[in-house]
C-alpha positions as CSV (number, residue, x, y, z in Angstrom):
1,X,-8.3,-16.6,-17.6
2,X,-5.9,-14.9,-20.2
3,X,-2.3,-16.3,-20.6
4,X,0.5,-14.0,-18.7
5,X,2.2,-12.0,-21.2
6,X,5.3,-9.8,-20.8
7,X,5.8,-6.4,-20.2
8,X,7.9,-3.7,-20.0
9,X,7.6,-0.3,-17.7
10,X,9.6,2.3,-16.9
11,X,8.9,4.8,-14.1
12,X,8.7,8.8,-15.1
13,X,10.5,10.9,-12.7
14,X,10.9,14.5,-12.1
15,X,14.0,15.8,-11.5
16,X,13.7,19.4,-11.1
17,X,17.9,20.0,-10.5
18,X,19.5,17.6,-13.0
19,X,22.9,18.2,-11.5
20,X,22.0,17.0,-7.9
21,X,20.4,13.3,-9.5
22,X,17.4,13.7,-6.8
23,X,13.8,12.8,-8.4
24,X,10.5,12.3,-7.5
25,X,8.2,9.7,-9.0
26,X,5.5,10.9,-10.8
27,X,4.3,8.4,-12.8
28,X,4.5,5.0,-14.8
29,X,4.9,3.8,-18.7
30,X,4.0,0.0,-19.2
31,X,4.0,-1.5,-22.9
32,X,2.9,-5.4,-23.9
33,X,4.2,-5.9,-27.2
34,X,1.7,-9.2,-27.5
35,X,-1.4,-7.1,-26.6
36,X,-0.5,-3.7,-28.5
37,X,-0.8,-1.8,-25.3
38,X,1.3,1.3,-24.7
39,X,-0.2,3.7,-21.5
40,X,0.9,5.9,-18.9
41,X,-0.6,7.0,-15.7
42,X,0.8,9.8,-13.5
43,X,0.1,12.3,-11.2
44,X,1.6,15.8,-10.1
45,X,0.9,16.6,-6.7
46,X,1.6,20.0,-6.1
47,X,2.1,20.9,-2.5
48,X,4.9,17.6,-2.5
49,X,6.5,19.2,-5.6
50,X,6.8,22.5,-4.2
51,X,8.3,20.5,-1.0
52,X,10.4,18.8,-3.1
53,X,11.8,22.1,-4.9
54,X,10.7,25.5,-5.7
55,X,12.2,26.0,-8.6
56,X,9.4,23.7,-11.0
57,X,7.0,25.2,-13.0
58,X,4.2,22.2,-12.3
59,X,2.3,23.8,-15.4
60,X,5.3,23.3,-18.0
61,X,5.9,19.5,-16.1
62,X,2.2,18.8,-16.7
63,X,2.4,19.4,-20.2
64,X,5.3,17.4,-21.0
65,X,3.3,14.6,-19.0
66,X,0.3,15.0,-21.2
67,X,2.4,14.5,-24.3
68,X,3.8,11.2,-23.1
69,X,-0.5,10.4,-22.6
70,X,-0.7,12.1,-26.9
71,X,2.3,9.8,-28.1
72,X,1.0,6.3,-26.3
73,X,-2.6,7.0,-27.5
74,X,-1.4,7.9,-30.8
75,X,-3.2,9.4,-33.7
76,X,-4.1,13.0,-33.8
77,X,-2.2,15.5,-32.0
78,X,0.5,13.2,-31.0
79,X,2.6,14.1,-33.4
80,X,5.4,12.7,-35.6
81,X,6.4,10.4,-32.3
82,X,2.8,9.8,-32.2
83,X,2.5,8.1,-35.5
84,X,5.7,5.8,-34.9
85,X,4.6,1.6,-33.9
86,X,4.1,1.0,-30.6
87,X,7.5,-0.1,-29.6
88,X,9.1,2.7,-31.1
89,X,6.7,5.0,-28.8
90,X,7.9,3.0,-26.5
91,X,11.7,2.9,-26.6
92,X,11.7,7.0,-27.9
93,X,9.6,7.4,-24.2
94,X,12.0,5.6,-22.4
95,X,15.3,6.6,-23.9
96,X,18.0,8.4,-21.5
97,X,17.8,12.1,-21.3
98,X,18.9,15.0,-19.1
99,X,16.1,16.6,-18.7
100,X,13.9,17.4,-15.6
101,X,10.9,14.7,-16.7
102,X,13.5,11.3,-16.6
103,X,12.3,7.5,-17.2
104,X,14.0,5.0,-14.8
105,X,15.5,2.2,-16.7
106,X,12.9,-0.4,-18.2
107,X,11.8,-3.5,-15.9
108,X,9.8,-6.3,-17.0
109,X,7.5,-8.7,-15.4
110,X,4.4,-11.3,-16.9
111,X,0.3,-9.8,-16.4
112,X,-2.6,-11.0,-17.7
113,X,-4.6,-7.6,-16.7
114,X,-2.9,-4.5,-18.1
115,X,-5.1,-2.2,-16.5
116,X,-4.8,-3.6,-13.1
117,X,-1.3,-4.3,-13.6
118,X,-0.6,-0.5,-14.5
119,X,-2.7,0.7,-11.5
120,X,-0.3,-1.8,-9.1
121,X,3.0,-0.6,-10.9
122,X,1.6,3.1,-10.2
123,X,0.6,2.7,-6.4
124,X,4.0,0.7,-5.7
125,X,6.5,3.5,-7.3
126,X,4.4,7.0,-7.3
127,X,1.7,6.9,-4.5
């Protein structure tokens, strides 16, 4: 059995009215320095968005949540964020804005899985 290592996440929220601070959880961002991960795993359900306001364009929110995906894989067509180390991906994803797609603040906590670790963050905070 692996060692636990540390990580960081951060949940991804949609806030679709920035002035009312109401949000939805869509999503999570989990880095481990020691193991050079950096991934994201979210979801948009549609019907509970539309619920939730009907003011989002789910297309335009599902883009912005595929380029999180582009700069934690890195590489090719993640851009100039993309091509930044892992915990600069990292802090740039997580770093406060006012936008409608929001990050909570970053949490930490020990794993020795990512994958399954990622998968539990996900079904505590977005399902």
């Amino acid at each position: 059995m692996q060692e636990p290592q540390l990580y960081e996440y951060a949940v991804i929220r949609l806030v679709p009215r920035v002035e009312r601070e109401e949000f939805l959880n869509v999503g999570v961002v989990l880095y481990i320095a020691s193991r050079k991960v950096l991934a994201v795993k979210f979801h948009l359900d549609a019907k509970r968005l539309e619920a939730f306001s009907n003011t989002v364009n789910i297309a335009e929110i599902h883009q912005y949540l595929e380029s999180f995906e582009r700069i934690c894989k890195g590489g090719e067509g993640s851009g100039p964020i993309g091509a930044l180390p892992l915990a600069q991906r990292f802090r740039w994803l997580t770093a406060t804005r006012s936008t409608v797609v929001q990050l909570s603040k970053v949490h930490t906590g020990f794993c020795s899985d990512p994958e399954k670790t990622l998968s539990h963050l996900y079904a505590q905070f977005v399902s």
